[in-house]
C-alpha positions as CSV (number, residue, x, y, z in Angstrom):
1,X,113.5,24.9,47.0
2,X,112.4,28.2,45.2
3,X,111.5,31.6,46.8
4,X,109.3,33.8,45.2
5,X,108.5,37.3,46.5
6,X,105.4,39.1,45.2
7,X,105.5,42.5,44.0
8,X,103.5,43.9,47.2
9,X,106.0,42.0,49.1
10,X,108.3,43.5,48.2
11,X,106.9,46.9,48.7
12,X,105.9,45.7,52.0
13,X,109.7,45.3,53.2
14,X,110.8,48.5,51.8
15,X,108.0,50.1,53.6
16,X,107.8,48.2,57.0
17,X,111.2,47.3,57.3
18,X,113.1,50.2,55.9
19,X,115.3,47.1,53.6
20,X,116.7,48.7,50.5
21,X,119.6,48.2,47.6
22,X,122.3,45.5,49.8
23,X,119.7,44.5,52.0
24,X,119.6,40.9,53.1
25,X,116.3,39.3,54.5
26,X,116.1,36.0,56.3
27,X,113.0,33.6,56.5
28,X,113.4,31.4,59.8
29,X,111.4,28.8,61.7
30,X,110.1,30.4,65.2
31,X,107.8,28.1,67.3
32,X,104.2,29.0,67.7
33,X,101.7,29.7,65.0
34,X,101.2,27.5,62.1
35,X,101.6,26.8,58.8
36,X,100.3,24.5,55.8
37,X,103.8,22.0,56.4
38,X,104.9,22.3,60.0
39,X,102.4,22.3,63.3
40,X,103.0,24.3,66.0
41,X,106.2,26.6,63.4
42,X,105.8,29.5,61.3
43,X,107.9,31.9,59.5
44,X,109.8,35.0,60.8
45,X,111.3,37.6,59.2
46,X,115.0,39.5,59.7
47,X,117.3,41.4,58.1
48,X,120.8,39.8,58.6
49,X,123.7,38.6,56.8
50,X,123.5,35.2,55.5
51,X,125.5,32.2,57.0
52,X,124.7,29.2,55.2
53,X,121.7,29.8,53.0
54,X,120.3,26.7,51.0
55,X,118.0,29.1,49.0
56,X,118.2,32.7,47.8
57,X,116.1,35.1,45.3
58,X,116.8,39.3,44.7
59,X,114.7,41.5,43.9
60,X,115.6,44.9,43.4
61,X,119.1,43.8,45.0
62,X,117.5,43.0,48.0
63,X,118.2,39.5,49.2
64,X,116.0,36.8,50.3
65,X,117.1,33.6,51.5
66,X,116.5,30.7,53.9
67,X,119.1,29.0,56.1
68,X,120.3,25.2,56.2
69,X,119.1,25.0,59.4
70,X,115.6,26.0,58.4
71,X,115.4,23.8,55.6
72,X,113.5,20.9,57.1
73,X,110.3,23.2,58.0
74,X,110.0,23.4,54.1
75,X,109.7,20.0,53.9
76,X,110.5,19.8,49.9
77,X,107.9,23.0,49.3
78,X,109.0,26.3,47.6
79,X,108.1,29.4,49.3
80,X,105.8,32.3,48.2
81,X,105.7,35.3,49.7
82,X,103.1,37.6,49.0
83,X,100.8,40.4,50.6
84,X,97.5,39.9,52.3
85,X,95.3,43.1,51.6
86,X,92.8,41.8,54.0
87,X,95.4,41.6,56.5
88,X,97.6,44.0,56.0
89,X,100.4,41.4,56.4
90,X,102.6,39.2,54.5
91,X,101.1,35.7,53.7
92,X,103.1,33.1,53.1
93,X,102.2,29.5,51.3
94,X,104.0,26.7,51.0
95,X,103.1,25.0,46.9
96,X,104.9,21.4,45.4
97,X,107.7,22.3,43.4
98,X,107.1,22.0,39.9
């Protein structure tokens, strides 16, 4: 599994969520919402210290990563993380690996 954060991402978590150099940002499953690989799940967001992650990207020494015990909402999908305009929100989409 692959994480990829956008560039507006990115500047959407150092603006809404004050994370900076060191921080450490978590993707977890919450129930309600949905999303192109899991009904009734979507994505969260928190800045905490990873346990067990089973995938990680930095950017700008910021950390990204999803726990083990998220894994299965992924269901074998990378995850993109980019910035809605429209919205004024993060999107998220769930592509094949390559």
């Amino acid at each position: 599994m692959k994480i990829d954060v956008s560039n507006q991402a990115l500047e959407w978590f150092k603006d809404e969520m004050g994370v900076s150099d060191q921080s450490q940002v978590r993707f977890f499953v919450r129930y309600g919402g949905c999303s192109s690989v899991q009904s009734n799940f979507s994505l969260g967001v928190d800045v905490t210290i990873p346990k067990d992650p089973v995938a990680e990207t930095t950017r700008d020494n910021i950390l990204f990563f999803v726990e083990q015990t998220d894994e299965w909402f992924f269901d074998s999908h990378d995850l993109e993380v980019k910035f809605d305009e429209s919205t004024d929100e993060l999107a998220f989409t769930f592509p094949e690996p390559a």
